[in-house]
Backbone as XML, in Angstrom:
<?xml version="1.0"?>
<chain id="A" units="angstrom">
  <residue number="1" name="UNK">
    <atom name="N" x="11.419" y="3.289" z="0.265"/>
    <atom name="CA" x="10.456" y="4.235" z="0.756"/>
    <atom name="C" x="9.128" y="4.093" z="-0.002"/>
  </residue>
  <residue number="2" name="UNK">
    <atom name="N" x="8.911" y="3.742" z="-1.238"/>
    <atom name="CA" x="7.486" y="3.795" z="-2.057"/>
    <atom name="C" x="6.697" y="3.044" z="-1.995"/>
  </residue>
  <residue number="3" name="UNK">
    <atom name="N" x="7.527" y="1.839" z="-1.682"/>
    <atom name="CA" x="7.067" y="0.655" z="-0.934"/>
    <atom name="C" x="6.397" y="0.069" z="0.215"/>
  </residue>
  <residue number="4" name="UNK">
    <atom name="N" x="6.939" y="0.941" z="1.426"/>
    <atom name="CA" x="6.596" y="1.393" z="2.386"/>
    <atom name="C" x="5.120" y="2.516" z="2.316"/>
  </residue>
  <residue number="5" name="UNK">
    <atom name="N" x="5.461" y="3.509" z="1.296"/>
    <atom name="CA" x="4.594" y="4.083" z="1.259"/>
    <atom name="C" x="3.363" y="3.729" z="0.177"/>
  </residue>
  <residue number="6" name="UNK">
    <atom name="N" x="3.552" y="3.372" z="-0.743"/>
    <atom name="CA" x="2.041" y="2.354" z="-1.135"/>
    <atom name="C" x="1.667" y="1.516" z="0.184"/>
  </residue>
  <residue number="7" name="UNK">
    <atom name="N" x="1.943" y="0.814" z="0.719"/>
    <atom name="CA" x="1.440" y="-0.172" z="1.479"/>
    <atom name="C" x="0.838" y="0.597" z="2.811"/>
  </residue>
  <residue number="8" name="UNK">
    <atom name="N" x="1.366" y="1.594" z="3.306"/>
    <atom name="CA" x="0.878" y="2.598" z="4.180"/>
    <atom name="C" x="-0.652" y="2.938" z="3.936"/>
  </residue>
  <residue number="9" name="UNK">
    <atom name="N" x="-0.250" y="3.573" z="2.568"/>
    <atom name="CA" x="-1.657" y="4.181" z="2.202"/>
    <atom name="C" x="-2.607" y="3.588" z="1.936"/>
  </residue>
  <residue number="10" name="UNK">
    <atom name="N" x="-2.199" y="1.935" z="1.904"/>
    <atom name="CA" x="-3.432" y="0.900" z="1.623"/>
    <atom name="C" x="-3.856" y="0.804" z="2.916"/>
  </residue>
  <residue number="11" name="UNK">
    <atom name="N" x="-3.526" y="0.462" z="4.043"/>
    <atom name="CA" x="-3.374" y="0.521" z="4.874"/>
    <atom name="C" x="-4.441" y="1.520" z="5.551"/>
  </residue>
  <residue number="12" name="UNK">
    <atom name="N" x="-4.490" y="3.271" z="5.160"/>
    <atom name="CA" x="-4.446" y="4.052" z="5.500"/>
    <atom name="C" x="-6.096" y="3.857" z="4.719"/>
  </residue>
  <residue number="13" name="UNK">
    <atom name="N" x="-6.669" y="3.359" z="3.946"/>
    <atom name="CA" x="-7.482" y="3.652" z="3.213"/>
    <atom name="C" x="-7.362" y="4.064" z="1.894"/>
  </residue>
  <residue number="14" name="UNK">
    <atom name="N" x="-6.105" y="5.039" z="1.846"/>
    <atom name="CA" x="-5.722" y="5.643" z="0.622"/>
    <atom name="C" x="-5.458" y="4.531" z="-0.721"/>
  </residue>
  <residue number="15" name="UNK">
    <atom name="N" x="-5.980" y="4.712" z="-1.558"/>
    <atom name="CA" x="-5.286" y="3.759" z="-2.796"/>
    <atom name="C" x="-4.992" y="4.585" z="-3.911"/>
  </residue>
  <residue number="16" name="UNK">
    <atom name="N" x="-5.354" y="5.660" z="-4.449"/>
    <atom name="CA" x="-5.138" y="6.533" z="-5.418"/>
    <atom name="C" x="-3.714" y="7.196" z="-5.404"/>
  </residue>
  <residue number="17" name="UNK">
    <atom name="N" x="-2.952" y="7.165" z="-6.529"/>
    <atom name="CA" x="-1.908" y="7.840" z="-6.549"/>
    <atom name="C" x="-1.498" y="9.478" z="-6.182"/>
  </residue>
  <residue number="18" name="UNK">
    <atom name="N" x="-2.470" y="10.043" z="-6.812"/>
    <atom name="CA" x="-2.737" y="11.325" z="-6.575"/>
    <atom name="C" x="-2.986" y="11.772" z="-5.365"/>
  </residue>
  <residue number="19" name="UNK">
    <atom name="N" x="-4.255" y="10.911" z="-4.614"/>
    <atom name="CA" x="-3.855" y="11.417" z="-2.689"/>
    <atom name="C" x="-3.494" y="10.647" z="-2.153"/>
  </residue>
  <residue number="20" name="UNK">
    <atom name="N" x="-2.127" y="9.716" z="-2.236"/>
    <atom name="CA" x="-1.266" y="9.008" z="-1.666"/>
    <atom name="C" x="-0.207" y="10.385" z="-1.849"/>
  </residue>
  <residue number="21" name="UNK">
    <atom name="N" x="0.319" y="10.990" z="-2.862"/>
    <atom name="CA" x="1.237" y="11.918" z="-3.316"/>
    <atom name="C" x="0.837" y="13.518" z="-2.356"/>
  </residue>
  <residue number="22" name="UNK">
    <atom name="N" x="-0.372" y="13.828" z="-2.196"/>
    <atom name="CA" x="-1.167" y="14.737" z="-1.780"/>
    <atom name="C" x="-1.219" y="14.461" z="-0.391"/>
  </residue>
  <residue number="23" name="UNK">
    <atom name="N" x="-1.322" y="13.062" z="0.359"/>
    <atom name="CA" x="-0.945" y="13.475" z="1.798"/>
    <atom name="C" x="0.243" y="13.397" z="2.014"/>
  </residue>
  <residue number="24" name="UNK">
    <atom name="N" x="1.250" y="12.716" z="1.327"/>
    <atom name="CA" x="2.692" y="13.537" z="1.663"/>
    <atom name="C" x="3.099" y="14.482" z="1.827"/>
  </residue>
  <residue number="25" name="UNK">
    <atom name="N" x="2.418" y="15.287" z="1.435"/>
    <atom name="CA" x="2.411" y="17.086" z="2.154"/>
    <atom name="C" x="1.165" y="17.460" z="3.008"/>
  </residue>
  <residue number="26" name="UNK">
    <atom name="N" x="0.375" y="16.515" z="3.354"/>
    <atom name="CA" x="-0.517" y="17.714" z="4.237"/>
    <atom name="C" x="-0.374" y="16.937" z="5.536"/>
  </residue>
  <residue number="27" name="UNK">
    <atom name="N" x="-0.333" y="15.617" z="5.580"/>
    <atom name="CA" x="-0.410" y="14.354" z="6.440"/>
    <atom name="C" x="0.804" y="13.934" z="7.467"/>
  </residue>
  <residue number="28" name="UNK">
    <atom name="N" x="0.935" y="14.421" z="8.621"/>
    <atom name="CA" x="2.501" y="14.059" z="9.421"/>
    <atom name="C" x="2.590" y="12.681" z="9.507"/>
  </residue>
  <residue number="29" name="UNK">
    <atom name="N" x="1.424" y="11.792" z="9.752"/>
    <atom name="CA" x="1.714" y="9.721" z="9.435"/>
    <atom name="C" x="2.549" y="10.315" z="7.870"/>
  </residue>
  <residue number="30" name="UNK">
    <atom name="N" x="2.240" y="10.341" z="7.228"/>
    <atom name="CA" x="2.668" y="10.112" z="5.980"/>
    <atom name="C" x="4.227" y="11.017" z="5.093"/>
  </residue>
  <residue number="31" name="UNK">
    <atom name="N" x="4.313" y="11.543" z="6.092"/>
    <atom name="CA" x="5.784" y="12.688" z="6.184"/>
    <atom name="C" x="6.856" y="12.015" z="6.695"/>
  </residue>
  <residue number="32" name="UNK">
    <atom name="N" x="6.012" y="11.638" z="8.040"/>
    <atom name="CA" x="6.977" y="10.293" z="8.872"/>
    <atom name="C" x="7.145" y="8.898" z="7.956"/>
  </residue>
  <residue number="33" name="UNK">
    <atom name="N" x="6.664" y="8.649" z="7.178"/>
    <atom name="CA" x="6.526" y="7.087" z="6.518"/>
    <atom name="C" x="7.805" y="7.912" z="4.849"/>
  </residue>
  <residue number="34" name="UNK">
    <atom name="N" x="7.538" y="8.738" z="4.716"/>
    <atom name="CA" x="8.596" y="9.444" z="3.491"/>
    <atom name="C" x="9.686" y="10.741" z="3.874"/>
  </residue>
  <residue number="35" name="UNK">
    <atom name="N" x="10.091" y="10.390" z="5.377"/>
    <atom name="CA" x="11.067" y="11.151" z="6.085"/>
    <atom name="C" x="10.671" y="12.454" z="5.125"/>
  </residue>
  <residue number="36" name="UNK">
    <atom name="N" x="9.524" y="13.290" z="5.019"/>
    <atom name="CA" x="9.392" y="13.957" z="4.541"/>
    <atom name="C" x="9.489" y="14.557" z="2.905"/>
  </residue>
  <residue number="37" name="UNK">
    <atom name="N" x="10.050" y="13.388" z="2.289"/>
    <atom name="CA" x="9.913" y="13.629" z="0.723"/>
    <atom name="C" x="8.455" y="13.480" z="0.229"/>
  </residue>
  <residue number="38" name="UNK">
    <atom name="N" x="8.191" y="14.442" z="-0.820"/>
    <atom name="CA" x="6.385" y="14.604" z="-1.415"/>
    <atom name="C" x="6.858" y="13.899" z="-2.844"/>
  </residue>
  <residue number="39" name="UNK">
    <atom name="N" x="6.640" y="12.678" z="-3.316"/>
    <atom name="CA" x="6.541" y="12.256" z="-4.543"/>
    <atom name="C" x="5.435" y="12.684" z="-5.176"/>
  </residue>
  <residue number="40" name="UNK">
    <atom name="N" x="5.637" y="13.050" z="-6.396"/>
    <atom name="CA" x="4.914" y="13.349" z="-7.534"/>
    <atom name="C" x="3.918" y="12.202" z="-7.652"/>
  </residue>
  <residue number="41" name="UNK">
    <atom name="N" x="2.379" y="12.387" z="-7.928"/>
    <atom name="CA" x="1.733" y="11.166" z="-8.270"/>
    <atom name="C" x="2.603" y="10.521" z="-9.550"/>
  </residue>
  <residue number="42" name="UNK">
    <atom name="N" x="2.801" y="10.970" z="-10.552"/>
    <atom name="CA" x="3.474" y="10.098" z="-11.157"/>
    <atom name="C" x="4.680" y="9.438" z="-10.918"/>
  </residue>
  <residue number="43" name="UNK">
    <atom name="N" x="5.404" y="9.841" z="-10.021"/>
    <atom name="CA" x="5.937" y="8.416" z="-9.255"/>
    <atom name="C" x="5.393" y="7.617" z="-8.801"/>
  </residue>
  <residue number="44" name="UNK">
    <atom name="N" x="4.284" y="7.870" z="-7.756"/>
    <atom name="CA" x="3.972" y="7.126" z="-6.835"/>
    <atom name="C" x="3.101" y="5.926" z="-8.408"/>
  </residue>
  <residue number="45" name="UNK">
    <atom name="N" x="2.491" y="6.218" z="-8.775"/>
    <atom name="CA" x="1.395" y="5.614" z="-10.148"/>
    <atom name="C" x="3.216" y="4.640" z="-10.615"/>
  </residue>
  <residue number="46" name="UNK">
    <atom name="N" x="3.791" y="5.539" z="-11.269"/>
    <atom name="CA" x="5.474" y="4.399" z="-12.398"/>
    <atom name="C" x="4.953" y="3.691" z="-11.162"/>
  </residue>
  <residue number="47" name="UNK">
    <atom name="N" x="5.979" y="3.650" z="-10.200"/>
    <atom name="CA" x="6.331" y="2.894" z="-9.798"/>
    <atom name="C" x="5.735" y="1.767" z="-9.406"/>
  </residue>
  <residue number="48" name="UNK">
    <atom name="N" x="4.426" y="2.211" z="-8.763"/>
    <atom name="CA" x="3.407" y="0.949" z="-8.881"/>
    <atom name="C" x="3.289" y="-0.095" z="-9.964"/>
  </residue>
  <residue number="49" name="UNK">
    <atom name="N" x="3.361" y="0.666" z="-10.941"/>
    <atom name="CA" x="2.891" y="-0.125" z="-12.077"/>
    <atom name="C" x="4.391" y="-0.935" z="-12.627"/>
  </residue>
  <residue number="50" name="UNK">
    <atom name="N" x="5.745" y="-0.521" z="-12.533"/>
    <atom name="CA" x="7.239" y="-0.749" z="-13.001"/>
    <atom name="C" x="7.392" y="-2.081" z="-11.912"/>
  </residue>
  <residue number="51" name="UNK">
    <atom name="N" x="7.023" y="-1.492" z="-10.877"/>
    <atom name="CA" x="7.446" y="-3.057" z="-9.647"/>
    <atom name="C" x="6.419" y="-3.900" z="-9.124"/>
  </residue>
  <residue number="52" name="UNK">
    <atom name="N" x="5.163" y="-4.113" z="-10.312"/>
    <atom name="CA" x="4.203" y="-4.837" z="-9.516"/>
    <atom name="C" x="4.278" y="-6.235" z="-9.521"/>
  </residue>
  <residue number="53" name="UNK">
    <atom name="N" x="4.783" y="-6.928" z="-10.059"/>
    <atom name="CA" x="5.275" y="-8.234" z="-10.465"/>
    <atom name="C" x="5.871" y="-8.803" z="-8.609"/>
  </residue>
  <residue number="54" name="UNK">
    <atom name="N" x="6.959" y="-7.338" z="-8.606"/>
    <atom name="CA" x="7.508" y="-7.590" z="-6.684"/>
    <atom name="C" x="6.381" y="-7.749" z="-6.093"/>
  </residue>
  <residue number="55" name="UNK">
    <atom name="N" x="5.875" y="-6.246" z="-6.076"/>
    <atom name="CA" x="4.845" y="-6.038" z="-4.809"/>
    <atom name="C" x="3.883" y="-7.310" z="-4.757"/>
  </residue>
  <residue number="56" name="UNK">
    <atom name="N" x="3.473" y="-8.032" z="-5.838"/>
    <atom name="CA" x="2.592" y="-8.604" z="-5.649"/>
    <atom name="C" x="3.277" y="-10.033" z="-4.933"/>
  </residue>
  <residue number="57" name="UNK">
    <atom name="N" x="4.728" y="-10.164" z="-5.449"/>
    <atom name="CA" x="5.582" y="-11.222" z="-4.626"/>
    <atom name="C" x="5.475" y="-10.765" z="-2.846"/>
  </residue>
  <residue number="58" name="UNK">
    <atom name="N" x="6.012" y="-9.945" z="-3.023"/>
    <atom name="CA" x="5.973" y="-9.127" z="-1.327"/>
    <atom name="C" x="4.596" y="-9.475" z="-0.515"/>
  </residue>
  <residue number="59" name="UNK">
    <atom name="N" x="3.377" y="-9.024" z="-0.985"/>
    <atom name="CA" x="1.791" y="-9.139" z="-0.740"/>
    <atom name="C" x="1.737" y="-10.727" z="-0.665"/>
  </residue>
  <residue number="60" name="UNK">
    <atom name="N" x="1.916" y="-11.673" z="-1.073"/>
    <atom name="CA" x="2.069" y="-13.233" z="-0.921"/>
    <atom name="C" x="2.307" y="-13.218" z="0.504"/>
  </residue>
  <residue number="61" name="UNK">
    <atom name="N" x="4.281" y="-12.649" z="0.489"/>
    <atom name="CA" x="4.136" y="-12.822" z="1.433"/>
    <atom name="C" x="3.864" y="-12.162" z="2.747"/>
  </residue>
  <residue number="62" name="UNK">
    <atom name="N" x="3.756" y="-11.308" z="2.828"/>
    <atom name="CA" x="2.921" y="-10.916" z="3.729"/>
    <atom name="C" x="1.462" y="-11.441" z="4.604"/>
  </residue>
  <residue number="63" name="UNK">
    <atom name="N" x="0.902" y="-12.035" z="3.113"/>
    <atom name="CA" x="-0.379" y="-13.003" z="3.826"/>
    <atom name="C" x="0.184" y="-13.878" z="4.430"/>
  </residue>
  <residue number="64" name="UNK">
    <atom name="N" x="1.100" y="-14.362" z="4.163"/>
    <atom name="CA" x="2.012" y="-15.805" z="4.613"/>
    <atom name="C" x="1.958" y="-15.092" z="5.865"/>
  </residue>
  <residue number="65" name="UNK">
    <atom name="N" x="2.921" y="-14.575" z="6.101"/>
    <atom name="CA" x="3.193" y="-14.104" z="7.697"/>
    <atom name="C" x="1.792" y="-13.935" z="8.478"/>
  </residue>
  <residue number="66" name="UNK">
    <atom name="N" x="0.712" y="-13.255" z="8.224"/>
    <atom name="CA" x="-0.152" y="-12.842" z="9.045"/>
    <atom name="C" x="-1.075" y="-13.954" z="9.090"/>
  </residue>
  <residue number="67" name="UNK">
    <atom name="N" x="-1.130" y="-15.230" z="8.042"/>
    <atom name="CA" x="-1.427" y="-16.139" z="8.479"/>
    <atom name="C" x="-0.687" y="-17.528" z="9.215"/>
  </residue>
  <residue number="68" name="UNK">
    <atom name="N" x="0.657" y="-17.616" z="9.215"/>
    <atom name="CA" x="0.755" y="-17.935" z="10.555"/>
    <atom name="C" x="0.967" y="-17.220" z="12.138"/>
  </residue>
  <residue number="69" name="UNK">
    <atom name="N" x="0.827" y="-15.991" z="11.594"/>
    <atom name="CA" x="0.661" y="-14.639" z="13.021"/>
    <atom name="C" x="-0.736" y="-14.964" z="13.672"/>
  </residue>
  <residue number="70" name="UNK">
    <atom name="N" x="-2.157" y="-15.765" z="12.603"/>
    <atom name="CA" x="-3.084" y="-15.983" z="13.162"/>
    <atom name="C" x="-3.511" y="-14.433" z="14.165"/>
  </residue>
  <residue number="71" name="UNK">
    <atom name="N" x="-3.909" y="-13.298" z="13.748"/>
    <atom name="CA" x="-4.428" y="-12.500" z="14.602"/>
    <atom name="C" x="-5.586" y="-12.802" z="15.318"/>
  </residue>
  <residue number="72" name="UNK">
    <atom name="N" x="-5.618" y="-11.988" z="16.684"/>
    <atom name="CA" x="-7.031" y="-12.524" z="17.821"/>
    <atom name="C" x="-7.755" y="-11.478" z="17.144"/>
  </residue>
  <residue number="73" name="UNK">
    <atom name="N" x="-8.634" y="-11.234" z="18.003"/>
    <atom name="CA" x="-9.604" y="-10.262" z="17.884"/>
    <atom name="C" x="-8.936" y="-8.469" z="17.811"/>
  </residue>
  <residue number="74" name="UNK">
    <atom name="N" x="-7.916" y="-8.735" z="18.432"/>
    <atom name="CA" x="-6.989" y="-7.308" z="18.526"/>
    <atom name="C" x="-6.061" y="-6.929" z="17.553"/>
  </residue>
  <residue number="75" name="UNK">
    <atom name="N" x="-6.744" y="-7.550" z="16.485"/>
    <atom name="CA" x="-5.491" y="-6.978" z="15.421"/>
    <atom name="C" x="-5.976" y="-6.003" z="14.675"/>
  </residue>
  <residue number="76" name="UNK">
    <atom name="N" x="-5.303" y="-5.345" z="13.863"/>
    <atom name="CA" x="-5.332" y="-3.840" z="13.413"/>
    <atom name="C" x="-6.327" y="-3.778" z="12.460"/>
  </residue>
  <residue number="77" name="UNK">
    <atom name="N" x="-6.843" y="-3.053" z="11.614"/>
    <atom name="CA" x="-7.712" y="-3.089" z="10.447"/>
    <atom name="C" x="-6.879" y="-3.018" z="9.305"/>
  </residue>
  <residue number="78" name="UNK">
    <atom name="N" x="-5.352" y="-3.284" z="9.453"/>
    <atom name="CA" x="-4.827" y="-4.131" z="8.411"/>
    <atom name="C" x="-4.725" y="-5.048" z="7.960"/>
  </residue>
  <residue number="79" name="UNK">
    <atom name="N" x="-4.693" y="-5.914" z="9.082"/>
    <atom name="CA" x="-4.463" y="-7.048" z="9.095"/>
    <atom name="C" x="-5.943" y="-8.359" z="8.747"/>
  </residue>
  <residue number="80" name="UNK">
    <atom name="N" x="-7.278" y="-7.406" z="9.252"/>
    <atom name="CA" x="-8.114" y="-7.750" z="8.524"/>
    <atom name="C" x="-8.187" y="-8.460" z="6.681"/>
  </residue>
  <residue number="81" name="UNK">
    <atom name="N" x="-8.977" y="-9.964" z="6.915"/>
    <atom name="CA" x="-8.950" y="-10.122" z="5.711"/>
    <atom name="C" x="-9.720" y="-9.670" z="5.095"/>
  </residue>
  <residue number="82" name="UNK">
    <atom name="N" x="-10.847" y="-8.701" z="4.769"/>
    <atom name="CA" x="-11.673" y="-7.998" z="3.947"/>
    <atom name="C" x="-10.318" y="-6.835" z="3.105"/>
  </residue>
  <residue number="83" name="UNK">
    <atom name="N" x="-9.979" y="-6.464" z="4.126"/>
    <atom name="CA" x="-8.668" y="-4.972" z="3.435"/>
    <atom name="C" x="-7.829" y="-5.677" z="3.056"/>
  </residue>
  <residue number="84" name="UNK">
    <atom name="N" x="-6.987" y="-7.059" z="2.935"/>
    <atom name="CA" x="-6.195" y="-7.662" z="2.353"/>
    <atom name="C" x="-6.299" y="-8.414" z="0.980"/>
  </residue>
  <residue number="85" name="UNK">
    <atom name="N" x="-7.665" y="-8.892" z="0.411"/>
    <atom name="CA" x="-8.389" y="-8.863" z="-0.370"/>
    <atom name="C" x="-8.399" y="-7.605" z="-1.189"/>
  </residue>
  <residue number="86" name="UNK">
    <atom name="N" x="-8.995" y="-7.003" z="-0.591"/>
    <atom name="CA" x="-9.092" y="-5.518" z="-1.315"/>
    <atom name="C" x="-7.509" y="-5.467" z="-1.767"/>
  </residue>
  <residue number="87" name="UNK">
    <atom name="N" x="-6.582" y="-5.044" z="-1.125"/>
    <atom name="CA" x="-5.322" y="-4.985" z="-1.290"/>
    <atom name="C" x="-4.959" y="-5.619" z="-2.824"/>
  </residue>
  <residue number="88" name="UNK">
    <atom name="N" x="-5.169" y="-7.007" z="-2.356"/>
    <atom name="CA" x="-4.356" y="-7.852" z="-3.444"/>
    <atom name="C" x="-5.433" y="-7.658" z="-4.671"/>
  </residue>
  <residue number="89" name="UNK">
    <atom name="N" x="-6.345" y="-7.599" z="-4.733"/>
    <atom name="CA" x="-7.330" y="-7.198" z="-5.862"/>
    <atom name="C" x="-6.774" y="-5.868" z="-6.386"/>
  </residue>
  <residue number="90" name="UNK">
    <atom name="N" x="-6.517" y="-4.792" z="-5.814"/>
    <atom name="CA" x="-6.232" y="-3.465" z="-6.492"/>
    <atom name="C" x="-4.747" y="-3.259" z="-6.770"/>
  </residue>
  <residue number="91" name="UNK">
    <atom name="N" x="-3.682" y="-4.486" z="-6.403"/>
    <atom name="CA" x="-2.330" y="-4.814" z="-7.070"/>
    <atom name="C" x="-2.653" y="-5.230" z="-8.490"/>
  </residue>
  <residue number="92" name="UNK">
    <atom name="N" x="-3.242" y="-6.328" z="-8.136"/>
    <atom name="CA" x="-3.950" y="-6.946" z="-9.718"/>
    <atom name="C" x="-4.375" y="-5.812" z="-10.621"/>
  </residue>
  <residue number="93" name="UNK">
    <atom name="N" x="-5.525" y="-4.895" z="-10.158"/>
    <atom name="CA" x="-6.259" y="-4.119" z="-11.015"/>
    <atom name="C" x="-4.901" y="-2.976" z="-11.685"/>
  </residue>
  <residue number="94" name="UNK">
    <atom name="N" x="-4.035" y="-2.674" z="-10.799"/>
    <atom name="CA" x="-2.697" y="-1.797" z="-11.362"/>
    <atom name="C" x="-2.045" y="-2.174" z="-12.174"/>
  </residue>
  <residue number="95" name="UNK">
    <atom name="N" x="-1.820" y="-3.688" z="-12.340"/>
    <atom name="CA" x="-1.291" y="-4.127" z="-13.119"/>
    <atom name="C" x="-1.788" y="-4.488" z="-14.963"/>
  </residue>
  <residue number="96" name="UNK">
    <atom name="N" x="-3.148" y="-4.214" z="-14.444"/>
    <atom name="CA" x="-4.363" y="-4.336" z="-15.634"/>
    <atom name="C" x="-4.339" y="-2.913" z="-15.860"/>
  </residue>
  <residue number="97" name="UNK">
    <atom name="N" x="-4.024" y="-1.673" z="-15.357"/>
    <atom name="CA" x="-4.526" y="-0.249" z="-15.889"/>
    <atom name="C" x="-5.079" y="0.456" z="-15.007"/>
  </residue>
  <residue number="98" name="UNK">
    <atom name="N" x="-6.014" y="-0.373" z="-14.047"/>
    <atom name="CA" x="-6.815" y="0.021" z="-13.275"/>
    <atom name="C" x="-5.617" y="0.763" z="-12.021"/>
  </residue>
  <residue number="99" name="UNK">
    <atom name="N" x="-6.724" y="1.624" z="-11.166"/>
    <atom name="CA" x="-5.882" y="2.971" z="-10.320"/>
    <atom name="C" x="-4.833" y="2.959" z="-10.431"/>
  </residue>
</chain>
């Protein structure tokens, strides 16, 4: 689920632990993505920081996939490479201290 839900909230715009944790209670996307559990920012923050070594394995591949998915013009503003960049830059920066 945290997994799911970091990547949501990147996704979502959200990158901060605190209102990643904060729309789990106000936000129904984000109720639905944590069958309704509200993690504490300091979960949502551990855990980032305890499994980033994965996530950042996971984020590999993920580019992998969406670059041989090759999106047209109709793909989501996830899938955009400006927000995937961003993405993998602010895995890095978590792992340094940063958000």
């Amino acid at each position: 689920m945290m997994t799911a839900l970091l990547f949501y909230g990147y996704c979502q715009g959200i990158y901060s632990s605190r209102r990643i944790a904060k729309a789990c209670g106000e936000r129904a996307d984000f109720m639905a993505v944590t069958a309704l559990n509200q993690p504490d920012f300091r979960t949502v923050s551990d855990f980032r920081k305890r499994h980033l070594e994965a996530l950042e394995s996971l984020f590999v591949q993920v580019l992998r996939l969406c670059q041989k998915a090759a999106p047209g013009p109709g793909c989501t503003g996830c899938l955009r490479g400006a927000f995937l960049h961003w993405l993998w830059e602010s895995i890095r920066a978590a792992g340094a201290g940063g958000r």
